[in-house]
C-alpha positions in Angstrom: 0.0 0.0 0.0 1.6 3.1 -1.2 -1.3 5.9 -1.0 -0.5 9.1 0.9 -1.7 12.3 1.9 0.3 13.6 -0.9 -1.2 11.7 -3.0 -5.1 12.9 -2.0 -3.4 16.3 -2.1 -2.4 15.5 -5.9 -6.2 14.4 -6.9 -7.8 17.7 -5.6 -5.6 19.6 -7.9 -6.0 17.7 -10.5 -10.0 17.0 -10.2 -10.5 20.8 -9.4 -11.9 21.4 -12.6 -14.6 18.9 -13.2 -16.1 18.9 -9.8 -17.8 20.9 -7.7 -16.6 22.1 -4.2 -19.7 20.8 -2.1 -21.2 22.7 0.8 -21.2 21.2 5.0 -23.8 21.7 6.3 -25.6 22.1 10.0 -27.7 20.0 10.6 -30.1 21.3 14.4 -32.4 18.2 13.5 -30.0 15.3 13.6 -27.9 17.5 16.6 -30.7 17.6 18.8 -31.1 13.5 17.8 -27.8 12.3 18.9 -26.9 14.7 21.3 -23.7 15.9 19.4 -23.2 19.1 17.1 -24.0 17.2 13.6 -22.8 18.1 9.8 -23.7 17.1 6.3 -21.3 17.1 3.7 -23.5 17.1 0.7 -22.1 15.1 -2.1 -25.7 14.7 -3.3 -24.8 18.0 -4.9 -21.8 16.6 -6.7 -22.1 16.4 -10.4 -23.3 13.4 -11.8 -24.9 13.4 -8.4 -22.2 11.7 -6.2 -19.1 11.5 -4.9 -17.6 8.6 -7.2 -17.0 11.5 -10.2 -14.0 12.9 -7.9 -11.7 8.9 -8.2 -13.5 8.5 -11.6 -11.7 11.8 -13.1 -8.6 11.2 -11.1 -8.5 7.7 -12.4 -9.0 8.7 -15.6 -6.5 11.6 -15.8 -3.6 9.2 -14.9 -3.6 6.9 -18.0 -1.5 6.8 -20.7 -2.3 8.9 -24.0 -2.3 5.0 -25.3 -4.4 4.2 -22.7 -6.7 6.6 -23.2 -6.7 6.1 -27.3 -7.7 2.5 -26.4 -10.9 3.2 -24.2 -12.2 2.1 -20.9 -14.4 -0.5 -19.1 -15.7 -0.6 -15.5 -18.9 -2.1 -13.7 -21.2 -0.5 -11.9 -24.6 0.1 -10.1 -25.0 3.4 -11.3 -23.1 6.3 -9.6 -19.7 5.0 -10.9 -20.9 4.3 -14.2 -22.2 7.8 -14.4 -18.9 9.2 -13.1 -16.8 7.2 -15.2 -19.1 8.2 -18.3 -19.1 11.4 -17.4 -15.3 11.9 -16.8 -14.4 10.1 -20.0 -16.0 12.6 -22.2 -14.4 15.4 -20.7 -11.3 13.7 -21.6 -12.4 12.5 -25.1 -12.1 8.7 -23.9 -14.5 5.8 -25.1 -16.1 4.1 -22.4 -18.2 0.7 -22.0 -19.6 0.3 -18.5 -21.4 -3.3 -17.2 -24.5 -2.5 -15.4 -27.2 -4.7 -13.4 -30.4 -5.2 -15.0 -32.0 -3.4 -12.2 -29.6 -0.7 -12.1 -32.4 2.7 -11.5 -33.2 3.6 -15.0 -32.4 7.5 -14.3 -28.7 6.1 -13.5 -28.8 4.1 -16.9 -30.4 6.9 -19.0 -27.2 9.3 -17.3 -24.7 6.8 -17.7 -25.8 6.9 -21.6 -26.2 10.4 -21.9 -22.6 10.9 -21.2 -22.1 8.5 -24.4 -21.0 5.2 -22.4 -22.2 1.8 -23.9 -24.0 -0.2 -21.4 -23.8 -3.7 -21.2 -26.6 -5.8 -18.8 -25.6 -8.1 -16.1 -28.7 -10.4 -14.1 -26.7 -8.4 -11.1 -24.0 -6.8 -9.3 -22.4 -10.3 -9.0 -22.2 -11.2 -12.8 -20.7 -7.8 -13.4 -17.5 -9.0 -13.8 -17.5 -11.2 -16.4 -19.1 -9.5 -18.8 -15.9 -6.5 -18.0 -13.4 -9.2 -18.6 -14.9 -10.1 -22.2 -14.5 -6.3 -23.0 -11.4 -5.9 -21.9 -10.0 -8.8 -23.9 -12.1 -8.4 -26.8 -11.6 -4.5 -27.6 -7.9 -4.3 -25.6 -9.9 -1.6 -22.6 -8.5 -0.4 -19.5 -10.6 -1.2 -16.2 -11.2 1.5 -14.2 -12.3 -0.1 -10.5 -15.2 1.2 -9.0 -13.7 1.5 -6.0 -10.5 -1.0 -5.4 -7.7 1.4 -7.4 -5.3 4.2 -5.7 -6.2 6.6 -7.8 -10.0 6.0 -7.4 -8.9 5.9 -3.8 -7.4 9.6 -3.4 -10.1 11.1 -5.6 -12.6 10.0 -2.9 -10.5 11.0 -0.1 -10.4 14.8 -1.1 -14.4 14.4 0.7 -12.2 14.7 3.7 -9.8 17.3 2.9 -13.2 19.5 2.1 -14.2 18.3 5.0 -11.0 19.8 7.3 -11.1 23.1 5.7 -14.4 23.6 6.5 -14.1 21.9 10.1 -10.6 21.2 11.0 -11.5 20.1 14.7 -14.3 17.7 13.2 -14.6 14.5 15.6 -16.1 11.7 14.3 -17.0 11.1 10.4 -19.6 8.7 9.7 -19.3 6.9 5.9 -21.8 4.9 3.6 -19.3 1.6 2.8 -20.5 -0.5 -0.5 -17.3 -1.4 -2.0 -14.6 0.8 0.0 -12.8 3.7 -1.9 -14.5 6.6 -0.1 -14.0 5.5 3.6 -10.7 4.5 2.4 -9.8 8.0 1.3 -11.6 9.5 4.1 -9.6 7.5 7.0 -6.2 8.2 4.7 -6.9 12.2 5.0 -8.2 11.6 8.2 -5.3 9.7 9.9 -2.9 11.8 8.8 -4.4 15.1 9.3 -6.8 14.6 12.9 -5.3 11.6 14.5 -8.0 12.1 17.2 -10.8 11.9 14.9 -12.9 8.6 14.1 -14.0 7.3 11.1 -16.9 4.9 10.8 -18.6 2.9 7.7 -22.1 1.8 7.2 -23.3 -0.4 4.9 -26.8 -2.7 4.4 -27.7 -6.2 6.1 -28.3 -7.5 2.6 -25.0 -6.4 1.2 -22.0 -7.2 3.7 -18.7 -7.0 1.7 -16.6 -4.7 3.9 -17.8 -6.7 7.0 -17.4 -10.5 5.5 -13.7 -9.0 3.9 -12.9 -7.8 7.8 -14.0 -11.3 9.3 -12.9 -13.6 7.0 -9.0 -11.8 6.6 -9.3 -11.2 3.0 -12.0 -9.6 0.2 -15.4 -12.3 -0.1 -17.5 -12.0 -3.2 -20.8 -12.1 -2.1 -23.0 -14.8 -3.8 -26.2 -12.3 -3.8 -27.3 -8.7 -2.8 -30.8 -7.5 -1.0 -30.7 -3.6 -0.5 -32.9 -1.0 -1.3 -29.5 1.2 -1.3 -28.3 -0.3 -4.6 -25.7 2.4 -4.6 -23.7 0.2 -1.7 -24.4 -3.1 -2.9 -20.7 -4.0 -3.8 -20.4 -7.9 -4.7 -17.1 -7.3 -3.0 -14.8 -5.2 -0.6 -11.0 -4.0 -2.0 -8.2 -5.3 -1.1 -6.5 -2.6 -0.9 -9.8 -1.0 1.0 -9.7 -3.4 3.2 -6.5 -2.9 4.3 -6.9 0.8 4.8 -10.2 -0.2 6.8 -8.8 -2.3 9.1 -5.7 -0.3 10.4 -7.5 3.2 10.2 -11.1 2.4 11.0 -12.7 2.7 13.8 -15.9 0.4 12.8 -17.9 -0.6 10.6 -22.0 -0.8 11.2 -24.8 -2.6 9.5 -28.1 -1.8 9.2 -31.6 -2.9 8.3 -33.3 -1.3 4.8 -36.1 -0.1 6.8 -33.4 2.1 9.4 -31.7 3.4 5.9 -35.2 4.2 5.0 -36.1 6.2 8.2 -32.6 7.6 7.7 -33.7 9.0 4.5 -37.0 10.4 5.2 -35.0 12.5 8.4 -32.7 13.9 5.0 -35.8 14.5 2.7 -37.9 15.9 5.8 -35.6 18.5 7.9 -32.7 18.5 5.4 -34.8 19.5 2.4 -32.4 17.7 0.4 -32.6 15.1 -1.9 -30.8 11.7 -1.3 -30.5 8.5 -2.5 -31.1 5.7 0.0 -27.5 4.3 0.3 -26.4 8.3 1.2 -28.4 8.1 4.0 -26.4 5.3 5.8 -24.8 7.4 7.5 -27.7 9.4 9.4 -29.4 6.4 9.9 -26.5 4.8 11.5 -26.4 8.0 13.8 -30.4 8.1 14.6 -30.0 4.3 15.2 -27.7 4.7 17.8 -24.7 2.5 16.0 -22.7 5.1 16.2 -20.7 6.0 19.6 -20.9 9.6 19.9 -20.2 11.9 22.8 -21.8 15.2 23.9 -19.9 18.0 22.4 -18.3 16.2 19.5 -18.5 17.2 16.0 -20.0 14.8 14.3 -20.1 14.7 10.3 -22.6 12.5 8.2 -21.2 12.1 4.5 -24.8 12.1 2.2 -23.1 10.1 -0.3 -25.4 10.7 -3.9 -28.7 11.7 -5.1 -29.7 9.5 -7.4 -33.2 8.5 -6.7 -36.0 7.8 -9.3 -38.5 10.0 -7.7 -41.6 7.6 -7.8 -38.9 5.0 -6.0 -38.7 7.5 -3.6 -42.1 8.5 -2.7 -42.5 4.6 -2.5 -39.7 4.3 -0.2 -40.8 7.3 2.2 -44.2 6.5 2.0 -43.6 2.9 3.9 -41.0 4.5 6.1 
């Protein structure tokens, strides 16, 4: 493992202009919930709607001219694909991206948009091969949705947002599907507020940072159940892994219908718009999974705002 601060430092330059500098925000609602002074870092504001376009550019931005000539490949629920899509045609790179057939058809439409060719996959799990049959047949790079340093310290400049904006900031609370952005997050974090605490959430139906941590080593996952499809990795990194486990404090899972409440507290007293994997992390906080301590600062990362509104007002309406 070889990522660095510097590193993460590198990204933000170079990802400064294809991304927006997203607000934190207060939060009296969730403060008054947990007993703790609570922020949201809003990457539901991101372009493309998430957080995954800032390791998506940087990714992209370190290939070869060659490289770049020869196009790209990567899997994806949505947000990545969209990300990658998008970041390719800034940089005039062809892209294919693997997608479940249940992907939300906003996130498909997007990912098109941005002129990627989608290929279907039953699910997140038979992703894979249908990336390695690309990648042999038209000679593409694979971009990893999440287990690649340079995806890596795109993510982690969350966090360095995060410190100029709150430098004394105590605990950070992360949604977890595959592990690139609580990776990035813990790098910044370790390095620049030692004190601090970095948590990870992810969904009962989609375990693959927790399986990884107990089993010494990444699991695929046979299935996925999760109404947060946007954390329903079919595996944890390797190299997240190893950042998790020797800079994480823990790593929490939680029922769909507590991601659920966790998104109606965003959409009610927020007023903002999230998807339900970005709400992992409030939920983990109203839930009580998260150790907090009167007087702390406590940051939420609201991960992406991709949500087909009628599956939202279906999700909110059984919450």
């Amino acid at each position: 493992m070889t990522l660095s601060l510097a590193d993460i430092e590198r990204a933000r330059v170079t990802i400064a202009p294809h991304i927006h500098r997203t607000p934190l925000l207060t939060s009296r609602s969730l403060s008054e919930r947990i007993g703790a002074t609570a922020y949201l870092k809003a990457e539901s504001l991101q372009r493309t709607g998430s957080f995954k376009v800032r390791g998506a550019v940087n990714a992209i931005a370190a290939l070869t001219p060659e490289q770049r000539a020869s196009g790209i490949v990567t899997m994806s629920a949505g947000n990545h694909a969209q990300a990658v899509a998008y970041a390719a045609a800034a940089l005039g790179v062809p892209v294919f991206v693997a997608m479940p057939e249940g992907a939300p058809a906003t996130k498909v439409a997007a990912t098109r948009s941005y002129g990627a060719e989608v290929r279907f996959g039953a699910d997140t799990t038979k992703l894979m091969p249908i990336v390695e049959d690309l990648r042999t047949a038209r000679g593409l790079r694979f971009v990893h949705p999440f287990d690649d340093e340079a995806v890596i310290a795109g993510q982690g400049t969350v966090a360095l947002e995060v410190l100029d904006d709150l430098p004394d900031a105590d605990v950070i609370v992360v949604p977890v599907g595959g592990g690139g952005l609580i990776s990035g997050i813990a790098t910044v974090m370790a390095a620049r507020r030692a004190g601090a605490r970095v948590y990870g959430v992810e969904p009962e139906g989609a375990q693959a940072v927790r399986r990884g941590l107990e089993a010494g080593k990444s699991v695929r996952l046979d299935s996925v159940h999760t109404v947060a499809d946007a954390l329903a990795a079919p595996f944890a990194g390797e190299l997240c892994l190893e950042i998790i486990r020797r800079l994480v404090a823990d790593v929490v899972v939680l029922s769909d219908e507590e991601i659920v409440e966790g998104m109606r507290l965003v959409w009610e007293r927020a007023r903002l718009v999230v998807e339900p994997g970005a709400a992992a992390a409030v939920a983990a906080l109203v839930a009580g999974r998260i150790p907090v301590r009167e007087g702390e600062r406590v940051v939420a990362i609201l991960s992406g705002g991709n949500v087909d509104i009628a599956r939202a007002a279906e999700l909110l309406a059984s919450a």
